[in-house]
N, C-alpha and C positions, 0 to 999 in steps of 0.2 A: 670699225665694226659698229653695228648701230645694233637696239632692241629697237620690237614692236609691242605693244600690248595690246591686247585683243579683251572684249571684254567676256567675261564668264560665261560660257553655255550652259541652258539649260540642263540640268542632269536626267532632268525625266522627261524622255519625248516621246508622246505614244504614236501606236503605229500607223496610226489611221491618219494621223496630220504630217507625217513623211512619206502619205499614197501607199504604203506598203502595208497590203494584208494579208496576217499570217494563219495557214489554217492550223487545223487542232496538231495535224502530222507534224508542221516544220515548228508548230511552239520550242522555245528554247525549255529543257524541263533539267537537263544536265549542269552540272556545275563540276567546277575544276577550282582548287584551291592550290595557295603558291607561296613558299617564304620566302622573302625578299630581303636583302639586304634596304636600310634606307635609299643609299646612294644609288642602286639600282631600278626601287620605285620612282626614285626622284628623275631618273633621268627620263623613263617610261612614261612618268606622268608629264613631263617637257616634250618628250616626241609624239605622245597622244593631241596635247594643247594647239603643237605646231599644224599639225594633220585636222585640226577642231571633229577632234571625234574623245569620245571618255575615255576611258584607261582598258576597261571592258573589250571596247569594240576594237581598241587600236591591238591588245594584247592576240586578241580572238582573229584578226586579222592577219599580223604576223604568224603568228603559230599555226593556221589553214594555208598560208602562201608558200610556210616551209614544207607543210606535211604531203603538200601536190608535187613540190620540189623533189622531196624524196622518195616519194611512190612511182614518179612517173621517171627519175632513175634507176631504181628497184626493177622498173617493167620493161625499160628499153634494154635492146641487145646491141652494142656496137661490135661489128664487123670491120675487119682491113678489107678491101675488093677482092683477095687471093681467100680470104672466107667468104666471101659473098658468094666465090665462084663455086666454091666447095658445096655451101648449102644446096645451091640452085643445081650442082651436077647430081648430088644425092638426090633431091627432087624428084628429079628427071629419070630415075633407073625404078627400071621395074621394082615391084615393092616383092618382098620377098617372105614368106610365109613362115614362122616361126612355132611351129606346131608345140612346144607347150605354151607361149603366150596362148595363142590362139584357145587352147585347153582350158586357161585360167579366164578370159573374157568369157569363154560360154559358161562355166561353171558360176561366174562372177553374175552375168545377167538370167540366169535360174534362177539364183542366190537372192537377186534383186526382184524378180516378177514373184519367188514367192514369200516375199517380207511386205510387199507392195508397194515399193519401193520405184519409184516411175524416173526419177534419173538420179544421177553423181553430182553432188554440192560442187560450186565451182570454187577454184582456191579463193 
């Protein structure tokens, strides 16, 4: 096993000298605070050093890779093919009229044109 040693990066790099500029919207303006065990920042700040990025950016990094991780299997639907087939026959059949749904969506967009109210938040 061998070490290397790198030497110390700058801690302040502004944005303009890494070609990256940010407008007033994408400003960072939020913070997030963390208790840590030592042994836990020690290692963070060791996997940040390897990566030569700060602790900041390496932390902020990790935690957006996980958080897409978890959204986008939160969002997807897995199917066996004998579901696949199921969805795609339901599809396929005439749609069928359920007269008090249908009751509650007209009552629902009255409800909504007179609040003025122009659509439904998406989830």
């Amino acid at each position: 096993m061998y070490s290397v040693c790198t030497p110390p990066r700058e801690t302040v790099t502004s944005a303009v000298t890494r070609g990256v500029f940010m407008s007033t919207e994408n400003a960072r303006s939020e913070r997030l605070n963390m208790r840590l065990t030592p042994e836990a920042l020690a290692t963070i700040r060791e996997a940040a050093s390897a990566q030569q990025q700060d602790v900041s950016a390496f932390v902020l990094g990790a935690a957006m890779e996980r958080a897409r991780e978890v959204l986008l299997r939160d969002r997807v639907i897995k199917l066996t093919p004998r579901e696949v087939d199921q969805v795609e026959a339901a599809l396929n059949e005439d749609a069928t009229v359920i007269p008090e749904l249908a009751a509650a969506i007209t009552a629902a967009r009255r409800d909504m044109k007179r609040l003025g109210v122009k659509e439904l938040a998406s989830r």
